[in-house]
Rosetta silent file (secondary structure, phi, psi, omega in degrees, C-alpha in Angstrom):
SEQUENCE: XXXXXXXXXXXXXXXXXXXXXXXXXXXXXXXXXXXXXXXXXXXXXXXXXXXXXXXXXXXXXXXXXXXXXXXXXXXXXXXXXXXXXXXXXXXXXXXXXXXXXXXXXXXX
SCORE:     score description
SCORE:     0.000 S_00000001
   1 L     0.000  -36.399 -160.346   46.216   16.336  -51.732 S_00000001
   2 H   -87.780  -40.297 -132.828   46.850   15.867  -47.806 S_00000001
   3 H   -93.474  -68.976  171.705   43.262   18.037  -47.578 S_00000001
   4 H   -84.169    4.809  172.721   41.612   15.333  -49.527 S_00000001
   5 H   -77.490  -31.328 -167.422   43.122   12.189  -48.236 S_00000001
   6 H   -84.498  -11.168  165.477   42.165   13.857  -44.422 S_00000001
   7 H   -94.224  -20.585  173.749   37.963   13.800  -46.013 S_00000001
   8 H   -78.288  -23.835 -165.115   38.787   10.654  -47.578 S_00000001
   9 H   -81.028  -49.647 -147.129   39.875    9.737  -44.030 S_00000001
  10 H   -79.001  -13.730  169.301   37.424   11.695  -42.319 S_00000001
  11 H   -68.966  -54.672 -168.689   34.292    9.801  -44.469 S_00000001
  12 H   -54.249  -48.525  168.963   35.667    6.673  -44.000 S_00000001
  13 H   -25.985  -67.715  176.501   35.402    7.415  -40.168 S_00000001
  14 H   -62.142  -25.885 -166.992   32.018    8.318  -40.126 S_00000001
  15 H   -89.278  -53.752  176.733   30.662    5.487  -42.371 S_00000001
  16 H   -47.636  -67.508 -144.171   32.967    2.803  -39.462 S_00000001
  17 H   -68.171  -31.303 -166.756   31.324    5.046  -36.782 S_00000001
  18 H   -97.325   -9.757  143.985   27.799    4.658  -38.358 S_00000001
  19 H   -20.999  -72.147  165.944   28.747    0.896  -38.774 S_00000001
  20 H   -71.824   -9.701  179.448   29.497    0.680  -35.432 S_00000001
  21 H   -74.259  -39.000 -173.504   26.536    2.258  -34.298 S_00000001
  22 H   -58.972  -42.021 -161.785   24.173    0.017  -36.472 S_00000001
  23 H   -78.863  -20.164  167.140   25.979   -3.010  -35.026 S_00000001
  24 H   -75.496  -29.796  179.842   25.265   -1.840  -31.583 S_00000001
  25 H   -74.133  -44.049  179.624   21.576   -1.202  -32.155 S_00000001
  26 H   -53.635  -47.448 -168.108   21.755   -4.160  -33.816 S_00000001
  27 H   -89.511   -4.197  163.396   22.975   -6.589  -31.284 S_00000001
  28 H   -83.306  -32.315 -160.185   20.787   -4.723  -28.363 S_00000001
  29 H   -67.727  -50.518 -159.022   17.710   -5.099  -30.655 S_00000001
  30 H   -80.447  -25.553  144.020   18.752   -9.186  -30.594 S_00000001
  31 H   -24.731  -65.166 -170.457   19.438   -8.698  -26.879 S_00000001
  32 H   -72.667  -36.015  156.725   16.210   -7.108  -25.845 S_00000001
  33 H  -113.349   32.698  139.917   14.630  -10.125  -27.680 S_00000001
  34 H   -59.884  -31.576 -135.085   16.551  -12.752  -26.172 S_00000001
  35 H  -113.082  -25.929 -164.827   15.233  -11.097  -22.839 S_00000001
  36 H   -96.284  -78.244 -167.529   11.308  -11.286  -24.258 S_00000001
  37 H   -32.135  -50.651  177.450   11.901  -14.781  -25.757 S_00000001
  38 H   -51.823  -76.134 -167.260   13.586  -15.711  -21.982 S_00000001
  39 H   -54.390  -40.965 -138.416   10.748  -13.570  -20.235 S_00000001
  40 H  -103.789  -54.173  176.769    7.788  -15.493  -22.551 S_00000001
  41 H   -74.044  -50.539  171.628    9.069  -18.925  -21.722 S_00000001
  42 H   -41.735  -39.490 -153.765    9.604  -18.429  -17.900 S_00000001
  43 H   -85.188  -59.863  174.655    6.017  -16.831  -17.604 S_00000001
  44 H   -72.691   -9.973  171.602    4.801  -20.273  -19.599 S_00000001
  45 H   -72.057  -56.155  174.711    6.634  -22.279  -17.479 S_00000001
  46 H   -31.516  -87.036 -165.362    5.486  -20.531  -14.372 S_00000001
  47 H   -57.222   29.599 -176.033    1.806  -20.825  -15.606 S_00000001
  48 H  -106.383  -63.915 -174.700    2.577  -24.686  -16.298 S_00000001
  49 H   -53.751  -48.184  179.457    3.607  -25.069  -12.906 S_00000001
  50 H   -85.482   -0.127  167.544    0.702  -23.163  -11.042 S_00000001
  51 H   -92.295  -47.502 -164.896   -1.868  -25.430  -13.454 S_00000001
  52 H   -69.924  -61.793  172.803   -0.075  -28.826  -12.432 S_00000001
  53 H   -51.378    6.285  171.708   -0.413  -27.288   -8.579 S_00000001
  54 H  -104.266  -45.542  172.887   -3.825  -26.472   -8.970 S_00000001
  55 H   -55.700  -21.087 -173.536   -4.518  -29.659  -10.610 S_00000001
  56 H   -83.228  -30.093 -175.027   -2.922  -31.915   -7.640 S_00000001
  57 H   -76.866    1.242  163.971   -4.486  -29.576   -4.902 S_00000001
  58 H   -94.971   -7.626  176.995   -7.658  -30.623   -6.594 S_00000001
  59 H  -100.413   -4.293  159.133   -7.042  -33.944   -6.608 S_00000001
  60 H   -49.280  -65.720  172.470   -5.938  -33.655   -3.169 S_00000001
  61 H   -35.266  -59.679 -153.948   -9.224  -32.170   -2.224 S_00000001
  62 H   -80.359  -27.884  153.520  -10.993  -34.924   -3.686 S_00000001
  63 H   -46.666  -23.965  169.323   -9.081  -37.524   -2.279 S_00000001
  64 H   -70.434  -47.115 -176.978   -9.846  -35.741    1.120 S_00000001
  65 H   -51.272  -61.681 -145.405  -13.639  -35.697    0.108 S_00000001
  66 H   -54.348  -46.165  172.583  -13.689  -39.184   -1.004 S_00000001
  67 H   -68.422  -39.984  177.207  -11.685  -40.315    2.580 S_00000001
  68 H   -63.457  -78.979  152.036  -13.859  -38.168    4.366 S_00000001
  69 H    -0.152  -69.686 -175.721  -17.396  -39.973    3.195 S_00000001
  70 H   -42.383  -40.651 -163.464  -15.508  -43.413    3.448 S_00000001
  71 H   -82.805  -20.982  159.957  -14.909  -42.703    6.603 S_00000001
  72 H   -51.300  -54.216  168.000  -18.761  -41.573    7.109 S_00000001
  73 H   -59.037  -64.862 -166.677  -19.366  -44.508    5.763 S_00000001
  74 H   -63.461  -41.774 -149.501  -17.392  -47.067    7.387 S_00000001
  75 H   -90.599  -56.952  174.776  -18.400  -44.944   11.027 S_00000001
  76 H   -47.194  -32.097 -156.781  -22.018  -45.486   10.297 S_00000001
  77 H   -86.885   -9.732 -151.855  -21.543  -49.218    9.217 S_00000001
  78 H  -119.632 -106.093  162.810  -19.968  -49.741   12.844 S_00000001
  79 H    27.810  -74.240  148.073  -22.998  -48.027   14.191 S_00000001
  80 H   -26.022  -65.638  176.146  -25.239  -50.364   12.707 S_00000001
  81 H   -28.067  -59.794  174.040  -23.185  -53.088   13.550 S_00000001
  82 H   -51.385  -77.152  156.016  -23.311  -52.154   17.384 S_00000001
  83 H    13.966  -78.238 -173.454  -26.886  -51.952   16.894 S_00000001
  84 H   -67.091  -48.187  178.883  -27.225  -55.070   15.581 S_00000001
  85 H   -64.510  -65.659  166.951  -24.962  -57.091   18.486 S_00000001
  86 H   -25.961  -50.282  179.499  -26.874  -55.170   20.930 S_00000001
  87 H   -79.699  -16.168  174.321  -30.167  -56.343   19.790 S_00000001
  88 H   -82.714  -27.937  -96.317  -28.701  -59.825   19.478 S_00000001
  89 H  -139.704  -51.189 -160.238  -27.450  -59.495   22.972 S_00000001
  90 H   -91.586   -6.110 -176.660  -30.835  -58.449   24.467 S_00000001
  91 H   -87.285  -28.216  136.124  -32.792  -61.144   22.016 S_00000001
  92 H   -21.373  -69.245 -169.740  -30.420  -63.747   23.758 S_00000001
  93 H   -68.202  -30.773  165.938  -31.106  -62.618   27.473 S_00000001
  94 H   -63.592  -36.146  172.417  -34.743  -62.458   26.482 S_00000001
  95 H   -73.257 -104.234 -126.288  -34.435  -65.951   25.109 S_00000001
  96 H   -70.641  -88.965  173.958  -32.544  -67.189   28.280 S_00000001
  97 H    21.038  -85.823  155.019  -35.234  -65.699   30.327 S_00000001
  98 H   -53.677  -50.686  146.171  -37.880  -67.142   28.557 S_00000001
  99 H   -28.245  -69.856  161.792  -35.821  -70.665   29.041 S_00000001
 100 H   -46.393  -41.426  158.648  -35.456  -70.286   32.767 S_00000001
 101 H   -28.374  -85.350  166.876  -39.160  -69.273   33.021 S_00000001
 102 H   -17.940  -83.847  164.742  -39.738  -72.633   31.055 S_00000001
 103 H   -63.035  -12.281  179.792  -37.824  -74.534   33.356 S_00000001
 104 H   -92.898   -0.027 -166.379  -39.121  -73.118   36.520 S_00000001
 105 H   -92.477  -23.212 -170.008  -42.968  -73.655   35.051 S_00000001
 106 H   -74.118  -37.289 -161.990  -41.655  -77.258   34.331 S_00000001
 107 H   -63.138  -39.379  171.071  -39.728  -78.051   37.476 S_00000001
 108 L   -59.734    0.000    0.000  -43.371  -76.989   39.372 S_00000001
């Protein structure tokens, strides 16, 4: 009797022991994809992150472009400007010239 109550014992062991083993396997198995699930999202966040910084350093860029040109623009436009005052400047002294001239052929 005590022979099979210690194999009734000693079964019972093994079947808790192969319990506990399943339940360990088990709960590493849902571990290790916790850790992928974890690993999967970080990786899309990351590549979220390094798209929105690529998009702003491009819109940096073109904002740089766009300022650069303006100012291309704007630096030429001055340019011109001078240009233009100059040539008013000397059509003025030419005109005043041509005035004095005037008055010194009349004054004769």
């Amino acid at each position: 009797v005590k022979a099979k109550k210690d194999a009734e014992d000693a079964d019972k062991a093994r079947a808790k022991h192969e319990e506990d083993k399943t339940a360990a396997v088990d709960a590493e198995v849902k571990l290790h994809h916790k850790q992928l699930i974890k690993a999967r999202t970080e990786a899309k966040v990351e590549a979220k992150a390094e798209h929105e910084n690529d998009k702003a350093a491009a819109v940096e860029a073109a904002v740089q472009k766009q300022t650069t040109e303006e100012i291309t623009m704007l630096q030429a436009e001055l340019k011109q400007a001078k240009k233009e005052a100059e040539d008013a400047e000397a059509a003025r002294a030419d005109a005043d010239a041509v005035a004095a001239e005037v008055e010194q052929l009349q004054a004769e």
